[in-house]
MARBA-3410 file (N, C-alpha, C, O; in Angstrom, 1 decimal):
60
-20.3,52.2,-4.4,-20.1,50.8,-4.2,-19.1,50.7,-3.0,-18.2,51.5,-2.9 ~ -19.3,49.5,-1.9,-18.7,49.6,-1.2,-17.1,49.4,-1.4,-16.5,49.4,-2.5 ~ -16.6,49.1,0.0,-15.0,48.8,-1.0,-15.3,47.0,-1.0,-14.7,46.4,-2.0 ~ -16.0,46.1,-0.3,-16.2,45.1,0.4,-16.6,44.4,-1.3,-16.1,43.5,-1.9 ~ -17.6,45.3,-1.7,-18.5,44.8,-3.4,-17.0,45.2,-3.9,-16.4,44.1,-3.9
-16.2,46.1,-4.3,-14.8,46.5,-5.1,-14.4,45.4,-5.1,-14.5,44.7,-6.2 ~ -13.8,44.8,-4.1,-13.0,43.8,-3.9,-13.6,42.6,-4.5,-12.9,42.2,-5.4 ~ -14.7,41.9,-4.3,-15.6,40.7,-4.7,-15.8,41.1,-5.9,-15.6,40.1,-6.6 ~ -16.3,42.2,-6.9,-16.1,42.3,-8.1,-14.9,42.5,-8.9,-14.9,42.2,-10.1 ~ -14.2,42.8,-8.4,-12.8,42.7,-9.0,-12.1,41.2,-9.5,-11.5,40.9,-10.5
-12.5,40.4,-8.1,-12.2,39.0,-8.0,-12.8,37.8,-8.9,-12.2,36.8,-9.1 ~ -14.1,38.2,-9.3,-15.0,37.6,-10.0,-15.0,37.6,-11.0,-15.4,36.7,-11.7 ~ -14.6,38.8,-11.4,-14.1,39.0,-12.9,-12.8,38.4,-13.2,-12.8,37.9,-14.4 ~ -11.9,38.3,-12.7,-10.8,37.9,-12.6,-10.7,36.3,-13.1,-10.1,35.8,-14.0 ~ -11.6,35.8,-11.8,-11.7,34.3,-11.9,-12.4,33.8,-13.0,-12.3,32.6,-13.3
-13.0,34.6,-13.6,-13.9,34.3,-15.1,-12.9,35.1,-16.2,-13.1,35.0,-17.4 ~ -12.1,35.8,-15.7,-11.4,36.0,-17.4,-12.1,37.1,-18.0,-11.6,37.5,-19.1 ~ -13.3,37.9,-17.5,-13.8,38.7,-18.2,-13.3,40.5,-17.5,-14.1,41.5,-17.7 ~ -12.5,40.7,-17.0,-11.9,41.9,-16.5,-11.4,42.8,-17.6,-11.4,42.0,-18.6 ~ -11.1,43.6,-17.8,-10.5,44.5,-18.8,-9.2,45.1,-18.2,-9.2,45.1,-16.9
-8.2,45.5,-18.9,-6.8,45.7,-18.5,-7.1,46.8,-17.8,-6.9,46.8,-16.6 ~ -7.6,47.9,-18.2,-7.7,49.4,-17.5,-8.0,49.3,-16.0,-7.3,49.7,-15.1 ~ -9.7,48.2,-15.7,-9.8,48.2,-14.7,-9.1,47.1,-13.4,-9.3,47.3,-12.2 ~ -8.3,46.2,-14.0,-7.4,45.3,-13.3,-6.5,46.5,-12.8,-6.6,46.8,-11.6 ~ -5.5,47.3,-13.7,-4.7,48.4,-13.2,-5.5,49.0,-12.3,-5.2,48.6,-11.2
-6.4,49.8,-12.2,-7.3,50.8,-11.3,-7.0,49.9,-10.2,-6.1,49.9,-9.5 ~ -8.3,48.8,-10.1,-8.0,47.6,-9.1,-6.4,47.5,-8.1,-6.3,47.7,-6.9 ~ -5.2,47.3,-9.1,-4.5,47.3,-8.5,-4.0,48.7,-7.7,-3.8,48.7,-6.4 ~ -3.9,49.6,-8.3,-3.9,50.9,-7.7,-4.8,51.4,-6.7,-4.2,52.1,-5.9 ~ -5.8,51.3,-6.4,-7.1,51.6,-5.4,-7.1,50.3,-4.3,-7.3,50.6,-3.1
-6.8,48.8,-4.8,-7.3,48.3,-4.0,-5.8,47.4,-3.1,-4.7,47.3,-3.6 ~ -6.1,46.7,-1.7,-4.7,46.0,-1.2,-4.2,45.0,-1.9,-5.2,44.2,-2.2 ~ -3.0,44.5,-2.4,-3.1,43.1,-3.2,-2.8,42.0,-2.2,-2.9,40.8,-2.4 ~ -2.4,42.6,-1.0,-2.5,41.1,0.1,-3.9,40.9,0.1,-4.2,39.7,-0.2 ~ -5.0,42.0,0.4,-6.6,41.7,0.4,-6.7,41.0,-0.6,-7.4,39.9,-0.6
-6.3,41.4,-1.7,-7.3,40.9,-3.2,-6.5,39.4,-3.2,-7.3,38.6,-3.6 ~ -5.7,38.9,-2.9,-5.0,37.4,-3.1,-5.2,36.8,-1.7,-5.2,35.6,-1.4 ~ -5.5,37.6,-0.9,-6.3,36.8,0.8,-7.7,36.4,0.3,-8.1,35.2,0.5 ~ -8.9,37.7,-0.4,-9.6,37.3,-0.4,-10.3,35.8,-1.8,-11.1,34.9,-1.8 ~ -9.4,36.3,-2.7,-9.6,35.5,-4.2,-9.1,34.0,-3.7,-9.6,33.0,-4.2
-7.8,33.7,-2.3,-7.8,32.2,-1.9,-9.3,31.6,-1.5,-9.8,30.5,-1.8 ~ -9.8,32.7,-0.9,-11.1,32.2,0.0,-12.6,31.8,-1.2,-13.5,31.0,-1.0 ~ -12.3,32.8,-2.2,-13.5,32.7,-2.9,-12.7,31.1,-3.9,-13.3,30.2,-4.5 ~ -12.1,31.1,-3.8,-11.5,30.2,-4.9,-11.9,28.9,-4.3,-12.5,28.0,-5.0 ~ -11.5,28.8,-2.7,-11.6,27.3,-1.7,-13.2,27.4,-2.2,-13.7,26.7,-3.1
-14.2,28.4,-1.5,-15.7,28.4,-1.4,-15.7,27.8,-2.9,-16.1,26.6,-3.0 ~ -15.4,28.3,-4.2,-16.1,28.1,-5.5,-15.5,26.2,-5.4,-16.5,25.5,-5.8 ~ -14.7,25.7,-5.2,-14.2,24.6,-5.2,-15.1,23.6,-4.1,-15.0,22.4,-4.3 ~ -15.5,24.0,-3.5,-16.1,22.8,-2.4,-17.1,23.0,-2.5,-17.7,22.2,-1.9 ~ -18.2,24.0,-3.2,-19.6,24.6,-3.5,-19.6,23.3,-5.0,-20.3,22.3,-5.2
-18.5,23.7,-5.9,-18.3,22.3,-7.2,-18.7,20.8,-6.5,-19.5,20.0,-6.8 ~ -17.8,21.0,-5.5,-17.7,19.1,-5.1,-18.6,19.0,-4.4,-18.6,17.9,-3.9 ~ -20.1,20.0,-3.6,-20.9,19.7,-2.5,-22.2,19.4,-4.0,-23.0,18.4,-4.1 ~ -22.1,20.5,-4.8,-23.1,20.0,-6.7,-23.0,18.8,-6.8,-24.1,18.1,-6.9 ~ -21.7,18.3,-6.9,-21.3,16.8,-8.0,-21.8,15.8,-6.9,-22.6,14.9,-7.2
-21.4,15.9,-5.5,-21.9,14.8,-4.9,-23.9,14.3,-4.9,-24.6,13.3,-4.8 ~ -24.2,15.9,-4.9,-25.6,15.9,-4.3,-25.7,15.0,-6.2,-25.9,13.8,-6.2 ~ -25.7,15.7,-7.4,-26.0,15.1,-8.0,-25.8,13.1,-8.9,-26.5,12.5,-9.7 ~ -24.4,12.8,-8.2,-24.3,11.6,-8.3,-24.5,10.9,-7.3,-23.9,9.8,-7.5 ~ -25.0,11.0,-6.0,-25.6,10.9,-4.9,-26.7,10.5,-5.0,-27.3,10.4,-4.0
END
């Protein structure tokens, strides 16, 4: 797996709550935590405006 997928699966699990302790540690040990908190702002904005682009199209 690339490191690019590492990073976006680490993140995703995270944001859902379903990560396990072992691999959060690994994560932290293997992976940058400026990358993982640069990249988890970005998926966080995208998951946030992808919500409000849904709600409009549907009460629209």
């Amino acid at each position: 797996m690339g490191i690019v997928m590492q990073y976006v699966q680490s993140i995703i699990a995270a944001l859902f709550g379903i990560q396990s302790d072992s691999k959060r540690r690994e994560d932290f040990q293997k992976l940058s935590v400026k990358h993982l908190i640069a990249l988890a702002t970005l998926m966080t904005v995208a998951l946030i405006i992808l919500i409000v682009f849904v709600v409009n199209i549907v009460i629209g």
